[in-house]
C-alpha positions as a Python dict, from the first residue, in 0.01 Angstrom:
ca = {
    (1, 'X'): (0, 0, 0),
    (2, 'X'): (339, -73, 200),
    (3, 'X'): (569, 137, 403),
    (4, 'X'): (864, 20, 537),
    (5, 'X'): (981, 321, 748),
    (6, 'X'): (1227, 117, 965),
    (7, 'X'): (1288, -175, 726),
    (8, 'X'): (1115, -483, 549),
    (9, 'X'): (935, -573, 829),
    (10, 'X'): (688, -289, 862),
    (11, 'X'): (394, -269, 684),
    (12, 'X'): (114, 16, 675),
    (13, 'X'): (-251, -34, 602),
    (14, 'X'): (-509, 258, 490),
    (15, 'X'): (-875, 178, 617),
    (16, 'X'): (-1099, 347, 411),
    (17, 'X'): (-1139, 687, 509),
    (18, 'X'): (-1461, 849, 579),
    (19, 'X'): (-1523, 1220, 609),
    (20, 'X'): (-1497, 1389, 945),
    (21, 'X'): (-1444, 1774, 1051),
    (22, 'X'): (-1358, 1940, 1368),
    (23, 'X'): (-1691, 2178, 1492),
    (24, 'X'): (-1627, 2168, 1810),
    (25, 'X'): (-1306, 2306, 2086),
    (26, 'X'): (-1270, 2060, 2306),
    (27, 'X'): (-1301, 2234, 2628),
    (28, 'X'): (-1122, 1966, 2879),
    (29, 'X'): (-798, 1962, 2577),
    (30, 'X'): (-805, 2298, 2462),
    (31, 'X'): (-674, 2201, 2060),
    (32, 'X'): (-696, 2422, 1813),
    (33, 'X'): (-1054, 2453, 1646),
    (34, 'X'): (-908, 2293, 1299),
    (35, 'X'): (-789, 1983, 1424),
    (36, 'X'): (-1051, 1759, 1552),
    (37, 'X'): (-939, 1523, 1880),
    (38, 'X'): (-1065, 1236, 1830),
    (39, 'X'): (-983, 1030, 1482),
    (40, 'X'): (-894, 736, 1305),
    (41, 'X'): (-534, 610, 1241),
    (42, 'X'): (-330, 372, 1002),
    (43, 'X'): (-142, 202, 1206),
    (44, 'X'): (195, 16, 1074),
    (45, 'X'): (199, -385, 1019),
    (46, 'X'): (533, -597, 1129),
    (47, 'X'): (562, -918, 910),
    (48, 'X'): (825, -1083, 1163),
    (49, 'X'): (869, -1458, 1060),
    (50, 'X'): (710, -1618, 1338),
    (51, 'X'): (376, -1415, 1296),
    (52, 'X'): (66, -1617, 1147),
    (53, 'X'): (22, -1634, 752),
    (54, 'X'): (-234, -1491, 561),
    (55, 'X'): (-583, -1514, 734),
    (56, 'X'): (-503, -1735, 948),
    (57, 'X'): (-354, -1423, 1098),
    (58, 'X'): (-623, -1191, 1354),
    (59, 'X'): (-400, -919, 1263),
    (60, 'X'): (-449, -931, 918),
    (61, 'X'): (-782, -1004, 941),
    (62, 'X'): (-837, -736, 1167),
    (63, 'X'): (-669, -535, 915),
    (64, 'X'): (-909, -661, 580),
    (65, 'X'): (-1218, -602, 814),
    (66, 'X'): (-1200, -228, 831),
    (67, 'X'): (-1055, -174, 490),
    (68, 'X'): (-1185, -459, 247),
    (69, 'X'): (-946, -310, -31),
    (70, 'X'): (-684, -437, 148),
    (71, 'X'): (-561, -833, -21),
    (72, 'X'): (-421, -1016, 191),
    (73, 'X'): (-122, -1232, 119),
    (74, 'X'): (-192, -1604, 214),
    (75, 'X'): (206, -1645, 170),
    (76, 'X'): (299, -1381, 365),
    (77, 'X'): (326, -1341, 782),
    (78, 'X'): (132, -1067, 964),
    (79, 'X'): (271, -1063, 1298),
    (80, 'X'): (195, -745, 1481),
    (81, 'X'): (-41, -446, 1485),
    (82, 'X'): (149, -144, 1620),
    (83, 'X'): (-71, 143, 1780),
    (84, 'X'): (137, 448, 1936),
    (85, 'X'): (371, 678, 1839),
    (86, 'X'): (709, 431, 1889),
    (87, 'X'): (962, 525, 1594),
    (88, 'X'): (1010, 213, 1462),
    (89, 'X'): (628, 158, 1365),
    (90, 'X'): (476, 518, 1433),
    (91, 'X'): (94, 545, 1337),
    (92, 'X'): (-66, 865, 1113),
    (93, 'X'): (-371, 1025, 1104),
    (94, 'X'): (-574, 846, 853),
    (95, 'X'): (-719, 1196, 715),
    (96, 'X'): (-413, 1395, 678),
    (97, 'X'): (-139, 1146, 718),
    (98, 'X'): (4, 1309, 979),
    (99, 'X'): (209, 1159, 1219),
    (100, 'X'): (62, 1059, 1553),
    (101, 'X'): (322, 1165, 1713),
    (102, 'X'): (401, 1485, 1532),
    (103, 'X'): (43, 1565, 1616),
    (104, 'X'): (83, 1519, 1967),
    (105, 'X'): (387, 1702, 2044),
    (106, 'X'): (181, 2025, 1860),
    (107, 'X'): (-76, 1932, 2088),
    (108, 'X'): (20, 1810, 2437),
    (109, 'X'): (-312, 1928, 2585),
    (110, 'X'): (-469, 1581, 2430),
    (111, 'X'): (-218, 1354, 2706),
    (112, 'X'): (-441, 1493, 3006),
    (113, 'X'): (-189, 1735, 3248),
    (114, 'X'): (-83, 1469, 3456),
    (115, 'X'): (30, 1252, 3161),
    (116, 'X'): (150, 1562, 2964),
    (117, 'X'): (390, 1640, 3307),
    (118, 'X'): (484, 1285, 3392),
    (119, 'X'): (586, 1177, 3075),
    (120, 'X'): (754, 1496, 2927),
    (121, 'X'): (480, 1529, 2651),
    (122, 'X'): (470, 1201, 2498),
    (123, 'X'): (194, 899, 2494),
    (124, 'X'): (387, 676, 2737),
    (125, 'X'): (250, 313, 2600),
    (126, 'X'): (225, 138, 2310),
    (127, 'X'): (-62, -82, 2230),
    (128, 'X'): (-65, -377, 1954),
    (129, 'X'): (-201, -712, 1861),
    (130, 'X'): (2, -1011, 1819),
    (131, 'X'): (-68, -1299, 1554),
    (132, 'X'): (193, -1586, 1675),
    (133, 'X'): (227, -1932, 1517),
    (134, 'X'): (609, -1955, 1624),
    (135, 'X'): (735, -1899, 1939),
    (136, 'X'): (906, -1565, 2007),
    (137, 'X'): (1252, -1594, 2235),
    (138, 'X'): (1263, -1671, 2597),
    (139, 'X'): (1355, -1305, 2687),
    (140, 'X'): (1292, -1045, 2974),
    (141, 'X'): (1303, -660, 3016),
    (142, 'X'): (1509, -450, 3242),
    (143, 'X'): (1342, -243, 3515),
    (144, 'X'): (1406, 145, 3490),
    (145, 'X'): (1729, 130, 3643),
    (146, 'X'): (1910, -124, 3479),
    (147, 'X'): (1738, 14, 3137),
    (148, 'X'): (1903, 331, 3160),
    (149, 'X'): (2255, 134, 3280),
    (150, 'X'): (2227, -101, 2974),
    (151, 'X'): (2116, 174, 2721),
    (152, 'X'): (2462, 381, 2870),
    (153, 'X'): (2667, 48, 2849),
    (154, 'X'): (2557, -104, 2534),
    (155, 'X'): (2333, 166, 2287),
    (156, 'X'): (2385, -91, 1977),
    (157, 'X'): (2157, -351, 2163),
    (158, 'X'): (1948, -158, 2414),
    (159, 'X'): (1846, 138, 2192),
    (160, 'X'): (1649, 351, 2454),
    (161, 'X'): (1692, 395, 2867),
    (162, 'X'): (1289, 296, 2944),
    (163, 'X'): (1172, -10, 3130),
    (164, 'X'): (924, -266, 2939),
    (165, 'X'): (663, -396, 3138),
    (166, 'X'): (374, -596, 2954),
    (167, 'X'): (41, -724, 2982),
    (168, 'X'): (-69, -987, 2747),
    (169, 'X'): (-477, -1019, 2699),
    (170, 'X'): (-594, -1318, 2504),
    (171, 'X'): (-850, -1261, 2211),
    (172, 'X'): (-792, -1657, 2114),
    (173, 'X'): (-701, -1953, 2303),
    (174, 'X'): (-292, -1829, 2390),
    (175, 'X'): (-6, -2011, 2485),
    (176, 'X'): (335, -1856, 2681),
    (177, 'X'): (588, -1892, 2927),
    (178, 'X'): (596, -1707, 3231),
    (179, 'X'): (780, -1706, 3536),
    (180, 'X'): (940, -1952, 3675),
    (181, 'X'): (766, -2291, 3813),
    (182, 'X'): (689, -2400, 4140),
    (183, 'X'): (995, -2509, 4312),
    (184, 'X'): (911, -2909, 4338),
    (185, 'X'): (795, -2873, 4007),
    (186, 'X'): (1138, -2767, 3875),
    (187, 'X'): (1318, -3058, 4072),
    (188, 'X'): (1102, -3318, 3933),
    (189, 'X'): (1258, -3195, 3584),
    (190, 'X'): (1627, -3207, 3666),
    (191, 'X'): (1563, -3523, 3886),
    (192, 'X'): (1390, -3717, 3625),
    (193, 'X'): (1551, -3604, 3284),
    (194, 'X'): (1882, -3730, 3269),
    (195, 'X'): (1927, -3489, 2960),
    (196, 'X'): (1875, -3146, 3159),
    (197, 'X'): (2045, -3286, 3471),
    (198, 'X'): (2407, -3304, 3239),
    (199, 'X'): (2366, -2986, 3131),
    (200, 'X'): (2288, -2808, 3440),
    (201, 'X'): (2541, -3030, 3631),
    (202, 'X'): (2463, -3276, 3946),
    (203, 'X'): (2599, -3064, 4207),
    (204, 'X'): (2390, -2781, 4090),
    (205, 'X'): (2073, -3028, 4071),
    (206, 'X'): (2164, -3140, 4446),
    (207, 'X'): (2182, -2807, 4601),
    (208, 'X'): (1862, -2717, 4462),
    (209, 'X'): (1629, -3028, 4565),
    (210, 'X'): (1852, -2972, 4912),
    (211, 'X'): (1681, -2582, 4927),
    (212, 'X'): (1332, -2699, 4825),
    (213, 'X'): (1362, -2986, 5085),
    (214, 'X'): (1466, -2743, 5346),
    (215, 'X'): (1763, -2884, 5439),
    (216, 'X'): (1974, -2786, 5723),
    (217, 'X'): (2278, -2540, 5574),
    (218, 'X'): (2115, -2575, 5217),
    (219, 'X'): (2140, -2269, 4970),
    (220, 'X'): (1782, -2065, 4958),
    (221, 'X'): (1569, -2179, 4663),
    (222, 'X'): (1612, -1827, 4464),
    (223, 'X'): (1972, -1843, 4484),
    (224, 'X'): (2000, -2202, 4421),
    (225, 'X'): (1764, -2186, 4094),
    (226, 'X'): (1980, -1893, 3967),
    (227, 'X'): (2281, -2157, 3994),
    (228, 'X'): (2078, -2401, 3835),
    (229, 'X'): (1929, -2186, 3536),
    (230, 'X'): (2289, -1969, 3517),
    (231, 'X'): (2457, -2333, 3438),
    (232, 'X'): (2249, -2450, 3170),
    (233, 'X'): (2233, -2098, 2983),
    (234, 'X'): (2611, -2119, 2995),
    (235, 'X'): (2680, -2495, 2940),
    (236, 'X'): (2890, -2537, 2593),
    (237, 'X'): (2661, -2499, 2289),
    (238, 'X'): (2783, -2808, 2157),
    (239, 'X'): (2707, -3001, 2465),
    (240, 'X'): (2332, -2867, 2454),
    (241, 'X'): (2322, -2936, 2090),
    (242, 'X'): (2441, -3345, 2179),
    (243, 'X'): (2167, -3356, 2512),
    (244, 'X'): (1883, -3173, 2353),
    (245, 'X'): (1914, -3433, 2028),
    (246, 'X'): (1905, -3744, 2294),
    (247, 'X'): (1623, -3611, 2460),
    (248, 'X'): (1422, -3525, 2175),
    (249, 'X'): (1527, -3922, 2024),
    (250, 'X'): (1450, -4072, 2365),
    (251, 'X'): (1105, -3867, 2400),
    (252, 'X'): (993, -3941, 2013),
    (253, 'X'): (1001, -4279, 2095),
    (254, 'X'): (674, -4263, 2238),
    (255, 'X'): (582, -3918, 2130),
    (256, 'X'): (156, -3901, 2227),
    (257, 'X'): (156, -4022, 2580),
    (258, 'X'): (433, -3788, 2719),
    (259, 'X'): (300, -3530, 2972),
    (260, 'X'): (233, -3183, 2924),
    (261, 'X'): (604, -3075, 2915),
    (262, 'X'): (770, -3306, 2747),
    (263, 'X'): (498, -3190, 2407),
    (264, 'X'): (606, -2867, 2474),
    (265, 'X'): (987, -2942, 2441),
    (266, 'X'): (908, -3128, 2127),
    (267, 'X'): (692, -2901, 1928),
    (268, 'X'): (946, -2642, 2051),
    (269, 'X'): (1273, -2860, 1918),
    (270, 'X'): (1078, -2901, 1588),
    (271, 'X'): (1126, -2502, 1591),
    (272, 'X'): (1441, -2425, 1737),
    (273, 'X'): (1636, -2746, 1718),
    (274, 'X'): (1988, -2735, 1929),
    (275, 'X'): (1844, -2392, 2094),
    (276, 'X'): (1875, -2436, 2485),
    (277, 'X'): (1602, -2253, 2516),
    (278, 'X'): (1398, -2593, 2465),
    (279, 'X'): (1545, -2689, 2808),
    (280, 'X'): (1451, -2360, 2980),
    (281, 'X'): (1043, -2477, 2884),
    (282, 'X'): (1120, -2746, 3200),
    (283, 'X'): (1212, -2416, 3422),
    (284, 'X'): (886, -2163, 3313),
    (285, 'X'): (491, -2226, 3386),
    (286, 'X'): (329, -2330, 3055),
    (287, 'X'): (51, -2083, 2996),
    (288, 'X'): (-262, -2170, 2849),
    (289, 'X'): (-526, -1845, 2845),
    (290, 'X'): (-844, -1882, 2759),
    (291, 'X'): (-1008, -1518, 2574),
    (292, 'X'): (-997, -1252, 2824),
    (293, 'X'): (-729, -1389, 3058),
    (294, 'X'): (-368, -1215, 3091),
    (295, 'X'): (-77, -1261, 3212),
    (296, 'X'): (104, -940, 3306),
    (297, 'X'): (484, -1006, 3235),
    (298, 'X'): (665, -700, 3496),
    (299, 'X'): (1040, -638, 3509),
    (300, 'X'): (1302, -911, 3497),
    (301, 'X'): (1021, -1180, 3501),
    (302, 'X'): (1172, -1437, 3216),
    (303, 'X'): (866, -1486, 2949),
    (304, 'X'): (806, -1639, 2558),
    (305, 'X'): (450, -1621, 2384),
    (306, 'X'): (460, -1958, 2172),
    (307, 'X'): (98, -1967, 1975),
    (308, 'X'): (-222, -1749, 1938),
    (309, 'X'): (-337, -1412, 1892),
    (310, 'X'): (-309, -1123, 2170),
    (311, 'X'): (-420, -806, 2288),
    (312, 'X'): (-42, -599, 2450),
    (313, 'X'): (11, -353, 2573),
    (314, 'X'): (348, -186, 2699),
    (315, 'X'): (546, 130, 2803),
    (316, 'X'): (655, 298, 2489),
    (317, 'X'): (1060, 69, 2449),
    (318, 'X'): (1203, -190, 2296),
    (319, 'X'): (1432, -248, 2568),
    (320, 'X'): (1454, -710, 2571),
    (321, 'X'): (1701, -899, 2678),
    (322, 'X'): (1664, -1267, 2501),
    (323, 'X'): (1768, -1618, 2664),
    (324, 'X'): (1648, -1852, 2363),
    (325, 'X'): (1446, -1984, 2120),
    (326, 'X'): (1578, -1696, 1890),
    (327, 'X'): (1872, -1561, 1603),
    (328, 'X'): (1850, -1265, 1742),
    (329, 'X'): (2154, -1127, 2015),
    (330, 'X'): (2148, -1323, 2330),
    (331, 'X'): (2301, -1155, 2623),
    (332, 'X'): (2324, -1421, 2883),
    (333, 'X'): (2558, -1288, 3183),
    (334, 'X'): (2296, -951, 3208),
    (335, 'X'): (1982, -1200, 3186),
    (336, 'X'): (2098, -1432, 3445),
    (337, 'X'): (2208, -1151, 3669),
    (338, 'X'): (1872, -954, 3640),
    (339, 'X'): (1594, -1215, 3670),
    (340, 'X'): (1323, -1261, 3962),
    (341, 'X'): (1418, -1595, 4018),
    (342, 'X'): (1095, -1646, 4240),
    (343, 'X'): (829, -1931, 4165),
    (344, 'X'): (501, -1896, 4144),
    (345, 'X'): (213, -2115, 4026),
    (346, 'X'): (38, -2086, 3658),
    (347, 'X'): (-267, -1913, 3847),
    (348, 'X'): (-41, -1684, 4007),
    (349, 'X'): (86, -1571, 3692),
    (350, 'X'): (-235, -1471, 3567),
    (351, 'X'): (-321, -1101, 3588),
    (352, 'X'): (-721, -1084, 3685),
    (353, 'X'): (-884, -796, 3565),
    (354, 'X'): (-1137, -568, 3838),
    (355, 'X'): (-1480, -686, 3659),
    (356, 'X'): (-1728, -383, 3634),
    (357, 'X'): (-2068, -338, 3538),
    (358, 'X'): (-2122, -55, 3258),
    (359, 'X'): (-2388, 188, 3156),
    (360, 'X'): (-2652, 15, 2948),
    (361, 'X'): (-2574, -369, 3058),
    (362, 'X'): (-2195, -319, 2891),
    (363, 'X'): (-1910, -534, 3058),
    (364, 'X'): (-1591, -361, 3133),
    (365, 'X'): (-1296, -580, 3253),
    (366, 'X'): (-1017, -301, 3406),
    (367, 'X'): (-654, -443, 3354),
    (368, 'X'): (-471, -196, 3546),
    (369, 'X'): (-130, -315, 3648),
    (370, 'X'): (126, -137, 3911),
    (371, 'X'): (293, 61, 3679),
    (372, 'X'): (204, 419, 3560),
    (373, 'X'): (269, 369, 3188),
    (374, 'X'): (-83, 208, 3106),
    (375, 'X'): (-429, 45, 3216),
    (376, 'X'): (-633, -125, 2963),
    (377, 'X'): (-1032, -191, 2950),
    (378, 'X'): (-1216, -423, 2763),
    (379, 'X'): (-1587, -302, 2681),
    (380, 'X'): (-1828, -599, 2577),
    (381, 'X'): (-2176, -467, 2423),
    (382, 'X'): (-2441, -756, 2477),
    (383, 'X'): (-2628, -776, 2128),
    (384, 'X'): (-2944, -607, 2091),
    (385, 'X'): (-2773, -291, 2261),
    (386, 'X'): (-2848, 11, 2140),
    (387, 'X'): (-2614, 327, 2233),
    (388, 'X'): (-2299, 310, 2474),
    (389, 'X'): (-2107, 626, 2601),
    (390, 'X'): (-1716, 533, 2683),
    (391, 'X'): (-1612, 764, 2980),
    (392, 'X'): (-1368, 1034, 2955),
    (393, 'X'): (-1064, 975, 3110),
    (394, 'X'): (-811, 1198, 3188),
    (395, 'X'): (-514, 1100, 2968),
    (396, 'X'): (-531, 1012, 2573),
    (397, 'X'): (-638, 674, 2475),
    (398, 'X'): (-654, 425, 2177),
    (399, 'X'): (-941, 264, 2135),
    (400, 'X'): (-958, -78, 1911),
    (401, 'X'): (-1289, -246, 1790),
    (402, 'X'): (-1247, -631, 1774),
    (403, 'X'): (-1640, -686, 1729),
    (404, 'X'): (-1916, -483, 1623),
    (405, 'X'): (-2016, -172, 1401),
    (406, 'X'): (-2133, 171, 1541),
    (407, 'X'): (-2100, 499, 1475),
    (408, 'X'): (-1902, 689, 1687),
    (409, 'X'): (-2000, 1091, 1800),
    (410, 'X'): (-1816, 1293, 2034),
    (411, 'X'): (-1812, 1680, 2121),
    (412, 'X'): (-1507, 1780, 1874),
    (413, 'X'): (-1665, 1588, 1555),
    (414, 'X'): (-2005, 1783, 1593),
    (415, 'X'): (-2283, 1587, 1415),
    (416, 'X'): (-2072, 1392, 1118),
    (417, 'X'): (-1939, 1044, 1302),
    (418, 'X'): (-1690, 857, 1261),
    (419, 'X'): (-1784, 468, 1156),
    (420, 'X'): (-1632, 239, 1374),
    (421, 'X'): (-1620, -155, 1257),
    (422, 'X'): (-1387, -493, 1349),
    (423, 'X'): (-1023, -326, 1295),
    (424, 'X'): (-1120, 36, 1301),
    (425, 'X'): (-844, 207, 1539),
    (426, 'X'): (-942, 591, 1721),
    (427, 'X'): (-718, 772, 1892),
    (428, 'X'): (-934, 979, 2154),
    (429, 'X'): (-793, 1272, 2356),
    (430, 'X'): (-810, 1322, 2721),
    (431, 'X'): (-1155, 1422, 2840),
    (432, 'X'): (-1333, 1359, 2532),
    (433, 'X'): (-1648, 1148, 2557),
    (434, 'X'): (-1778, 901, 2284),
    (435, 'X'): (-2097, 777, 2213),
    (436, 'X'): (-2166, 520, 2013),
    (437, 'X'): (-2473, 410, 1821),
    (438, 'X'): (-2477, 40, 1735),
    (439, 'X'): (-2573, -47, 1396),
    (440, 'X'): (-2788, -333, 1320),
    (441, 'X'): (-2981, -320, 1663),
    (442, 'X'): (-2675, -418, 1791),
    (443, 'X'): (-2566, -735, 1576),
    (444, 'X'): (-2385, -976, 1780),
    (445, 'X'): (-2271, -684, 2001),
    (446, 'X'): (-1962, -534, 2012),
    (447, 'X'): (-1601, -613, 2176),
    (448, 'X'): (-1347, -287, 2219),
    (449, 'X'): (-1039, -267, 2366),
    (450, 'X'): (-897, 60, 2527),
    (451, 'X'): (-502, 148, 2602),
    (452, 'X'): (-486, 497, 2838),
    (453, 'X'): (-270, 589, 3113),
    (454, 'X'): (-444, 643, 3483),
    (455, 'X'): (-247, 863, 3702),
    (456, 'X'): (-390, 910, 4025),
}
């Protein structure tokens, strides 16, 4: 079954139900004895172009696995998994089809206080899972402050006043961008591609190799760089369109023994040809996560995610401000002017979770970021386990399983579980416990991934 609440991109799928009842009040959330709190949801499917097709597609696959009704179409993209309450892809209960947010704001007891106070009643992040075969823009998002200023200034292309911040976990091998490449790195590009050094310009190229040399009276490297990456985002269209096709001619020639970045610009030109975007890739650290790793993508820090399949999670906006590599509205002046124009390494990019050791030989990797909006663990069940009790926390949390079957008990659902397989999606409230009993004698074990919000 579709719905298409906020256009032709959105998709809903309906896992089969199975029956579950409130017995027991929650004592830590205090809901109402009819409404249990903890349940499953539907959550709502994007079908953006540059998502995977058909089951080639972990979100769709995801998707089949906890509702085998569902056909998927090898024809048609599945791009994104949406779980939270965010308008334009809002999930439901699965049992009553009520909204998740609707629910929430009739119960704000289920945030936890501290999230029910900080964040004015409403689940703060949204969590999804990305499918990507085609890159997504070079883009950015705003901090809090220039959120709300751009939102004020411009309410047609910034549609709320909250900042973005993102953490990207890798359930396949993943490629992005992020950040912006070690200094020397970046001169070697404009020094050695005659292509990139037109369009940024040769003064602009000097002054920068002058700041990473140290040069007496030279510009600092940030400020230089900006110069640098302000030029070639600006440079005529047409004259990016006539470089980018001499490049791409020039590095075809002898296409399989180019290094590491000039592939990139050509798979990415096969994509996006005359977008000047494929010039930025000689500006960014090419990303290359193996399952588990992360990159945490914080305000202003320029970004893309070009292939693979993702675990995000975000505050609750849509708040991006695109470079390249995209149709969609570019707003150049406001992404020049906001970006952290600091370089870092492709290791210093990468967000390490805390590692902790679980009840009953589980795994838990914490990815808890400096921001208040979210945290995310991932719980790995060794096979052969038996039972596993996820910890209450106090603030509301969605819970996805990527691996594994189990049935899932907590206080509120009395003694009728919920089954929990590969796609099944919970929402749990704050302070609820939930044990889980592994079916199979465990299988191959089990993989879950948890969104929540840890205030201190």
């Amino acid at each position: 079954m579709f719905h298409s609440p906020s256009g032709p991109s959105s998709r809903l799928w309906r896992p089969g139900d199975r029956p579950f009842r409130a017995l027991i009040l929650s004592n830590t959330c205090r809901i109402c004895r009819s409404v249990t709190s903890v349940f499953q949801l539907r959550c709502e499917v994007q079908t953006y172009a540059w998502g995977k097709r058909g089951t080639s597609s972990e979100v769709a696959s995801l998707i089949q696995s906890a509702d085998p009704s569902f056909s998927i179409d090898e024809e048609q993209t599945y791009a994104e998994l949406w779980m939270g309450t965010h308008p334009r892809g809002a999930s439901v209960i699965a049992k009553t089809n009520t909204s998740l947010e609707q629910w929430i704001s009739q119960n704000p007891e289920c945030l936890g206080s501290k999230v029910m106070e900080r964040f004015s009643g409403k689940l703060p992040f949204l969590f999804k899972v990305l499918s990507v075969n085609i890159s997504l823009s070079i883009q950015a998002h705003p901090n809090k402050a220039l959120a709300e200023e751009l939102h004020r200034r411009d309410a047609a292309h910034y549609a709320d006043s909250n900042h973005k911040p993102e953490m990207a976990i890798a359930l396949s091998a993943f490629e992005g961008l992020c950040g912006f490449r070690p200094a020397a790195e970046i001169a070697e590009h404009l020094q050695t591609t005659a292509e990139l050094q037109a369009v940024v310009g040769t003064d602009n190229v000097t002054s920068f190799v002058q700041a990473v040399h140290g040069s007496s009276g030279a510009l600092s490297t940030a400020v230089s760089l900006q110069q640098c990456f302000a030029a070639l985002m600006q440079c005529p269209r047409e004259t990016v369109r006539e470089k980018l096709a001499s490049l791409e001619s020039r590095l075809q020639t002898d296409a399989a023994s180019q290094p590491p970045a000039a592939r990139l610009f050509l798979r990415l030109y096969k994509q996006f040809p005359g977008d000047v975007g494929c010039f930025a890739i000689f500006f960014l650290n090419h990303m290359k996560l193996k399952p588990g790793e992360a990159m945490f993508l914080g305000p202003n820090v320029p970004h893309a995610y070009l292939y693979g399949d993702c675990i995000e999670c975000m505050a609750c906006s849509d708040n991006t401000v695109r470079a390249g590599l995209t149709p969609k509205f570019i707003d150049v002046p406001t992404l020049c002017a906001m970006l952290d124009y600091r370089c870092r390494t492709v290791d210093e990019n990468k967000f390490t979770p805390v590692q902790q050791g679980g009840a009953g030989g589980a795994g838990v990797s914490v990815y808890d970021p400096a921001v208040p909006d979210f945290s995310v663990l991932r719980v790995e069940l060794a096979a052969g386990e038996m039972d596993y009790t996820l910890p209450l926390v106090d603030s509301a949390s969605i819970l996805l399983t990527v691996q594994g079957e189990a049935d899932a008990y907590s206080g509120s659902l009395g003694e009728e579980p919920i089954y929990v397989t590969r796609g099944t999606v919970l929402f749990i409230s704050a302070g609820e416990s939930l044990h889980l009993k592994l079916k199979k004698a465990g299988g191959s074990g089990m993989v879950m991934f948890r969104a929540y919000c840890q205030l201190s």
